[in-house]
C-alpha positions as CSV (number, residue, x, y, z in Angstrom):
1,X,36.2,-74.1,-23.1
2,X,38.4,-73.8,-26.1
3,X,39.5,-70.5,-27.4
4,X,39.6,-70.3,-31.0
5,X,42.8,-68.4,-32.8
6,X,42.2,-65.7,-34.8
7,X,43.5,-65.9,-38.5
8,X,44.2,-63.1,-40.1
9,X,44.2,-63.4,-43.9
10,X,46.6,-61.3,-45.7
11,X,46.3,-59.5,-49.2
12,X,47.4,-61.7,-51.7
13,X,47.6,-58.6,-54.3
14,X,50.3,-57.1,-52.1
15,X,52.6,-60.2,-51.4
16,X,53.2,-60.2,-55.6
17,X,54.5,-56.9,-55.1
18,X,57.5,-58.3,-53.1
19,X,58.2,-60.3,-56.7
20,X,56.9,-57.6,-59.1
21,X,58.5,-54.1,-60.3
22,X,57.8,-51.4,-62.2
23,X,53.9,-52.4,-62.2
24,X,53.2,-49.4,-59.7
25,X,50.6,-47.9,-62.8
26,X,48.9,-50.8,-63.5
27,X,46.4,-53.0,-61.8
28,X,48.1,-55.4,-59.5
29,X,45.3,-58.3,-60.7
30,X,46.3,-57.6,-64.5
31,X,50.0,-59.3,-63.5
32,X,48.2,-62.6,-61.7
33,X,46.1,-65.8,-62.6
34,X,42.9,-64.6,-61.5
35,X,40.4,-61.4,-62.5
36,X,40.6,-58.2,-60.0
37,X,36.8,-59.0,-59.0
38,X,37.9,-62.2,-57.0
39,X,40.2,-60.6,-55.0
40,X,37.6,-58.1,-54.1
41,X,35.0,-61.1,-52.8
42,X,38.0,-61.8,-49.8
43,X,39.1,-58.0,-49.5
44,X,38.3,-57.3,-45.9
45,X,37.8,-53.5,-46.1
46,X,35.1,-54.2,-49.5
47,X,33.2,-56.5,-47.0
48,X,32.5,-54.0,-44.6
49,X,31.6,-51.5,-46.5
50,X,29.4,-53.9,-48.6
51,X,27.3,-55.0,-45.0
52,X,27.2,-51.5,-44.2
53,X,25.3,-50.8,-46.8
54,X,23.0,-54.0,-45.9
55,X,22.7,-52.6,-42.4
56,X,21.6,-49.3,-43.6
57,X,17.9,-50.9,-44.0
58,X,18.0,-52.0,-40.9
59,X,18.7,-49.0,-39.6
60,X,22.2,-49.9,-37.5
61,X,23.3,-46.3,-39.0
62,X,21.6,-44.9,-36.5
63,X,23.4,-46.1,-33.7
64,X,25.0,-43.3,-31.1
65,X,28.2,-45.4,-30.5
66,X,30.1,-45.9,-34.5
67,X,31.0,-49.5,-35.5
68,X,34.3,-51.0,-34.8
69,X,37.2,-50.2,-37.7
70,X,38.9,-53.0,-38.2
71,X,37.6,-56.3,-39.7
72,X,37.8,-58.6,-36.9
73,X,36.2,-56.4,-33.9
74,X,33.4,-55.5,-36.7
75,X,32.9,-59.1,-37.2
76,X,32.1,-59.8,-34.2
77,X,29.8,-56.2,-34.0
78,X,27.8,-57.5,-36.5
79,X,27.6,-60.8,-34.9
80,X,26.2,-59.6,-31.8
81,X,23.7,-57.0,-33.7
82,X,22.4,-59.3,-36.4
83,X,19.3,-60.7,-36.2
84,X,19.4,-64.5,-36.0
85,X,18.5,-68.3,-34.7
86,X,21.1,-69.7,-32.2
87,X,22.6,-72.2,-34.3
88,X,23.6,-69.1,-37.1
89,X,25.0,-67.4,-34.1
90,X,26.5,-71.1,-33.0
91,X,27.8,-71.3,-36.3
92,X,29.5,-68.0,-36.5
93,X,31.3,-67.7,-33.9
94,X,33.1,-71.0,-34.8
95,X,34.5,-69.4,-37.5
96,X,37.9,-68.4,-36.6
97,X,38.9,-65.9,-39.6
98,X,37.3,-62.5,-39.8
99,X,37.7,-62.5,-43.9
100,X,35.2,-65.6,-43.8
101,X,33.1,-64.4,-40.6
102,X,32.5,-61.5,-43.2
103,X,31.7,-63.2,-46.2
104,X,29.4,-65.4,-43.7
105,X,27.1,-62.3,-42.2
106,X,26.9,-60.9,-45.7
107,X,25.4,-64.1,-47.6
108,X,23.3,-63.9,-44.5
109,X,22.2,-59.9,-45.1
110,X,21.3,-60.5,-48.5
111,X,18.8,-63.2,-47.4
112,X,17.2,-61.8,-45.1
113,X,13.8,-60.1,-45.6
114,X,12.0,-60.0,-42.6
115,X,11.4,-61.0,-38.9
116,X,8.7,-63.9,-38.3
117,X,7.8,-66.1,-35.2
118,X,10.2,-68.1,-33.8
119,X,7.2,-71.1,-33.3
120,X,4.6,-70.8,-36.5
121,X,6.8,-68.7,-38.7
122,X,4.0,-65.7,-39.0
123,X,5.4,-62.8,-40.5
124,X,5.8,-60.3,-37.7
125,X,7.7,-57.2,-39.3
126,X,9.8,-56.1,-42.0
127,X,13.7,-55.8,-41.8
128,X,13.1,-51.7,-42.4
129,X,10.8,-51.6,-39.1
130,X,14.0,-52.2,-37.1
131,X,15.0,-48.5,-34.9
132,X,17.3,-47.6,-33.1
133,X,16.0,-46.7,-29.1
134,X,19.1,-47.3,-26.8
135,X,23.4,-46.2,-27.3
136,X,23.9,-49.9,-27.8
137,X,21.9,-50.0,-31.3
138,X,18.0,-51.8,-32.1
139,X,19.6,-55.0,-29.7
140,X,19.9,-54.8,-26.0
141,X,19.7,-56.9,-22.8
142,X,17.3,-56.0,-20.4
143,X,16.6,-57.5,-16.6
144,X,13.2,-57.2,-15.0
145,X,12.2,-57.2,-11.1
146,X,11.8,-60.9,-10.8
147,X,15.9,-61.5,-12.3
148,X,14.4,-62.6,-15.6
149,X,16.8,-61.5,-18.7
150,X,14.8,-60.6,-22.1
151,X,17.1,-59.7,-25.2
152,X,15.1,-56.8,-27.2
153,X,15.0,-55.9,-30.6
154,X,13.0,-52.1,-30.9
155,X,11.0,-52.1,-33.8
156,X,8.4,-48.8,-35.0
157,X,6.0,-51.1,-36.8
158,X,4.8,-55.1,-36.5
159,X,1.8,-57.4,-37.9
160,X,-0.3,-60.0,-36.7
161,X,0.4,-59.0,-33.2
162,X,-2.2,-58.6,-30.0
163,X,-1.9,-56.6,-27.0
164,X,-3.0,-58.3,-23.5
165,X,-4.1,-56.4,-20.6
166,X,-3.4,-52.7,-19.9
167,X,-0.5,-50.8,-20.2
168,X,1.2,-50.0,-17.5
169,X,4.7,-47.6,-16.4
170,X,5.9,-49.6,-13.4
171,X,9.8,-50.5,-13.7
172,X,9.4,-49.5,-17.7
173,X,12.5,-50.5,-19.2
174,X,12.4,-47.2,-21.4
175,X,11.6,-43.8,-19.2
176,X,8.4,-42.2,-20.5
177,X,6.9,-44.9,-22.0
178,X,4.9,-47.3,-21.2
179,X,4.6,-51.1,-21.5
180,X,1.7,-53.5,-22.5
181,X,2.1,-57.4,-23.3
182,X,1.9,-58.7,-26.6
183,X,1.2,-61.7,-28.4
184,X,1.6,-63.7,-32.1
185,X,-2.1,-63.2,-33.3
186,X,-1.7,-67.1,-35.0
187,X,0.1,-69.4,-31.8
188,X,-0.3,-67.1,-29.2
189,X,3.3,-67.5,-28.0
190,X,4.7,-64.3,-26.1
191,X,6.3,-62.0,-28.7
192,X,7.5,-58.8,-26.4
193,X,6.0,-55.3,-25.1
194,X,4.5,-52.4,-26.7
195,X,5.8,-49.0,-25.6
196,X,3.8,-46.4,-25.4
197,X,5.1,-43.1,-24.4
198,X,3.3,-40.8,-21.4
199,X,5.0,-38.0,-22.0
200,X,3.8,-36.7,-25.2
201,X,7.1,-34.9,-26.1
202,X,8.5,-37.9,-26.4
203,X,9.0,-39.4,-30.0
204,X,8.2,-42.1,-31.4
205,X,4.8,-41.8,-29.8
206,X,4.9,-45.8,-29.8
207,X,7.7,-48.5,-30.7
208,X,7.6,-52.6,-30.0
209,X,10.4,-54.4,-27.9
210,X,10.2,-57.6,-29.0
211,X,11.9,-60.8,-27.7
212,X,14.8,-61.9,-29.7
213,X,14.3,-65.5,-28.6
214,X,10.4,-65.2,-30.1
215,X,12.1,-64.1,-33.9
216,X,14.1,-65.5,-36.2
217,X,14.6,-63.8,-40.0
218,X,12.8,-64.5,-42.9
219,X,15.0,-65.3,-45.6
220,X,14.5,-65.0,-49.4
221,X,15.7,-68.3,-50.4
222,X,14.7,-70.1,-53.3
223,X,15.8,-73.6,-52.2
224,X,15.8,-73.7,-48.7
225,X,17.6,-77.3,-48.5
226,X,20.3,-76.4,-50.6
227,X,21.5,-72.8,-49.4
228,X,24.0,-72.1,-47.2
229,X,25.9,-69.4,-46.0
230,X,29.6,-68.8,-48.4
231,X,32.0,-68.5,-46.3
C-alpha cells in the first residue's frame, strides 16, 4: 500500500502581495497576467461552495452531521457521498491535491442527471429523488444476518422497478418500516429494498434503499468518448 501526499496548493493572488504595495484597494488580478475569473476556477473555498450548491439537488443539505470546513477533509466527504462507478471513485482518490480533487467532483456534479442500472443502463430515478434517512447522509453501509455488506442509497421515488415477494419487518435495517425485494423491471438484476413504514406516524410513509453497487449516474454528456473529468 502506498500512501499518497497531500499537496496543498497555495493562493497565487496572495504570494504577489509579498512583491506588491500600495494595491490594498484594487483587485489583486488587475496587477497579474491573467483575468480574476481564472484564479477563481482553482480557489478552493469557490469550489466548495460551487458543489454545495450542486449537492443541494441531491438533497446532502439535509444531512444531521454538517460537512467538513476545509477543502481537503470535504474532498474526501464528497468522495465518499457522491454517487459513482468504482473506477470514478478509483480515479479520485488517486488524486493527491484537494484543489484538483475539487475541480474533479464538480465536472462530475454538473454531469450528472440521474441514477440508472448498473447492467442495462434503465433509468431508475432522478438525482432530486435522493433523501436523506440516516445521521450519515442518503449513503450508508448496512450488514444483514447472514454477514453480507449492502452500501444503500435512500431514495423517495424510482422507475421501472418490481417488488418480489411480501414485505416483511424481520431485522429491518430501518425501525418501523418494513422491507420488500426489488428488482430492474428490464434485466431483472437485484436493485435494493422498498421500505414501507408500520407505524403510520412515521414519515415518509415509503422510501427505496437501493444498492449502490446496482447504480451508476446518468450523465448529460454530449460526446461520451471525448469527456473527461477537469481536473
Amino acid at each position: 500500500v502506498k500512501i499518497l501526499p497531500e499537496y496543498e496548493l497555495t493562493n497565487p493572488l496572495k504570494q504577489r502581495t509579498q512583491t506588491l504595495t500600495g494595491v490594498t484597494g484594487r483587485p489583486l488580478a488587475e496587477c497579474s497576467r491573467w483575468p480574476q475569473w481564472v484564479y477563481e476556477l482553482y480557489d478552493p473555498n469557490l469550489l466548495m461552495d460551487r458543489i454545495k450548491v450542486y449537492l443541494k439537488t441531491w438533497q446532502f443539505n439535509d444531512y444531521s452531521s454538517p460537512a467538513p470546513l476545509k477543502p481537503c477533509e470535504f474532498s474526501y466527504w464528497v468522495a465518499s457521498n457522491l454517487p459513482m462507478d468504482d473506477s470514478q471513485r478509483c480515479q479520485l482518490l488517486t488524486i493527491n491535491s484537494s484543489v484538483q480533487r475539487l475541480r474533479f467532483e464538480l465536472s462530475l456534479l454538473q454531469k450528472y442527471s440521474y441514477l440508472c442500472c448498473s447492467e442495462c443502463k434503465t433509468k431508475i430515478c432522478e438525482k432530486e429523488d435522493v433523501i436523506v434517512m440516516s445521521v450519515n447522509g442518503p449513503q450508508g453501509t448496512y450488514v444483514n444476518p447472514s454477514g453480507c455488506v449492502h452500501e444503500l442509497m435512500t431514495v423517495s421515488k424510482t422507475m421501472n422497478i418490481v417488488l418480489i415477494g411480501r414485505s416483511s419487518a424481520e431485522f429491518s435495517w430501518f425501525p418501523g418500516y418494513a422491507w420488500t425485494i426489488c428488482r430492474c423491471a428490464r434485466c431483472n438484476g437485484h436493485m435494493g429494498w422498498k421500505f414501507s413504514c408500520v407505524d403510520k406516524k412515521l414519515r415518509p410513509e415509503w422510501f427505496w434503499g437501493l444498492c449502490r453497487s446496482s447504480l451508476e449516474p446518468g450523465l448529460k454528456i454530449d460526446d461520451e468518448i471525448s469527456w473527461k473529468p477537469v481536473l
